[in-house]
C-alpha positions as CSV (number, residue, x, y, z in Angstrom):
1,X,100.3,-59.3,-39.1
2,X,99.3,-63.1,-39.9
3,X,97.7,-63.9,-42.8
4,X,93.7,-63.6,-42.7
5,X,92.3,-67.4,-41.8
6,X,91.4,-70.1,-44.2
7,X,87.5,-69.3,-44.8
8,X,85.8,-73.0,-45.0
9,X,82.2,-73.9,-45.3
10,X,79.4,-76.8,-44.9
11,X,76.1,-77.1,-45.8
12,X,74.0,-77.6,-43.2
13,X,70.1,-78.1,-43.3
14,X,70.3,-77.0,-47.9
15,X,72.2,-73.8,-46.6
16,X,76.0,-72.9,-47.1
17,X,77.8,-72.2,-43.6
18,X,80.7,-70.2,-43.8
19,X,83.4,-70.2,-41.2
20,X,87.2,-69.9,-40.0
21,X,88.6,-73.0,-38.1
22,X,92.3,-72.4,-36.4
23,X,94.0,-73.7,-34.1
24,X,93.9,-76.9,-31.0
25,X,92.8,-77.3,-27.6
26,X,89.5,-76.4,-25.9
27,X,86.7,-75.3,-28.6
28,X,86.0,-71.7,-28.4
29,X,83.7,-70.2,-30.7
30,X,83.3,-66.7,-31.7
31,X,80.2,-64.9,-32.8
32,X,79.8,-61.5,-34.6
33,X,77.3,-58.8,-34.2
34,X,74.5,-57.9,-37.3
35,X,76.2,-56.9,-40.3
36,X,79.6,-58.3,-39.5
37,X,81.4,-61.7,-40.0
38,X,83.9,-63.5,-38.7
39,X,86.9,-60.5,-39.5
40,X,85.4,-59.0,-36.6
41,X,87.8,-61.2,-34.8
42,X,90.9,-61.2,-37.5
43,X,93.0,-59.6,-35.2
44,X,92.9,-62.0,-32.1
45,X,92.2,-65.3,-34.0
46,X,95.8,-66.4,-34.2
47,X,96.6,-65.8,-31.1
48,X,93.6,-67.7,-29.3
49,X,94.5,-70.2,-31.4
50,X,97.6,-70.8,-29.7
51,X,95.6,-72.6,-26.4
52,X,92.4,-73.6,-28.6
53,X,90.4,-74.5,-31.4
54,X,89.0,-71.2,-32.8
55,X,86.0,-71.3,-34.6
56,X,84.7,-68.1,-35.5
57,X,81.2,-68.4,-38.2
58,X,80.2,-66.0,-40.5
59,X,76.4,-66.4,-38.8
60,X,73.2,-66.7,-41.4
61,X,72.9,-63.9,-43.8
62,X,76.7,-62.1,-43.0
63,X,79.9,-62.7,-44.6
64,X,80.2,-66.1,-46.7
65,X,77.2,-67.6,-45.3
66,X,73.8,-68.0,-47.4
67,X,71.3,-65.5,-47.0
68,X,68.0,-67.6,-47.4
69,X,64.7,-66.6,-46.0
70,X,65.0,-68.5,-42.6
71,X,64.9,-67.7,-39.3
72,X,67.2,-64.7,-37.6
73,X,66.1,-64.5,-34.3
74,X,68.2,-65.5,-31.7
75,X,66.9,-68.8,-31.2
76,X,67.5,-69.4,-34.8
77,X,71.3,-68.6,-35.0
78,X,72.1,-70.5,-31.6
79,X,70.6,-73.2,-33.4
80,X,72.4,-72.9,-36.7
81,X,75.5,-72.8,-33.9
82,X,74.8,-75.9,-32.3
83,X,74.1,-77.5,-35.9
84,X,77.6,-76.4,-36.8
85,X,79.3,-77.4,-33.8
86,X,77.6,-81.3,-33.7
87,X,78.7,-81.6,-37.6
88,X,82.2,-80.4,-36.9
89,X,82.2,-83.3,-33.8
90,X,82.5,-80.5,-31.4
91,X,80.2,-81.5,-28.0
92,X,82.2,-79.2,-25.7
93,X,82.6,-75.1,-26.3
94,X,83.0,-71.5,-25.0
95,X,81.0,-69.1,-26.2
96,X,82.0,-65.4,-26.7
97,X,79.7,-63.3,-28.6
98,X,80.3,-59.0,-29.4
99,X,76.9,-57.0,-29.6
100,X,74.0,-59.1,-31.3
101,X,76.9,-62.3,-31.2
102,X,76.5,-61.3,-27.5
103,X,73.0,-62.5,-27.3
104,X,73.4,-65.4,-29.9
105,X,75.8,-66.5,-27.1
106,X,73.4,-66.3,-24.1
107,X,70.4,-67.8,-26.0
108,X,73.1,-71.0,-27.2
109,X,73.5,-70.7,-23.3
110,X,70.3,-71.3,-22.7
């Protein structure tokens, strides 16, 4: 088994962002469900990031990432996503999302 990712972060709008960044080609990012983080995707990171540029975020409140009072609804984490993405230079992505991730996803979508 690879070695777990290089966890990276940013602060973006006073809060810290953490995330994992592997890998070149097409952006693809990866979102979590509630009380996970980005290991929810350990096991497939490496090898997605054969073809593409992984990023998978440890969203708002989970994992690395500050847990301010802020905004946790959907519309609030696919903003935080698209935040992340324009200050990583990223204008292009796919988005897959497991459970709560999963609606994060369609909302970013939207």
């Amino acid at each position: 088994m690879p070695k777990p990712p290089e966890v990276r972060s940013l602060t973006i709008h006073g809060h810290r962002r953490a995330f994992v960044k592997e890998g070149s080609g097409p952006a693809l990012l990866l979102l979590h469900g509630l009380g996970c983080d980005h290991t929810t995707w350990q096991s497939v990171i490496w090898t997605l990031a054969r073809h593409y540029t992984v990023i998978a975020p440890d969203l708002l409140g989970h994992g690395s990432s500050a847990k301010p009072r802020a905004d946790y609804s959907l519309g609030g984490y696919a903003n935080g996503m698209r935040d992340l993405l324009t200050v990583l230079g990223i204008d292009k992505v796919t988005v897959v999302g497991h459970s709560f991730g999963g609606g994060v996803a369609m909302q970013f979508a939207y």
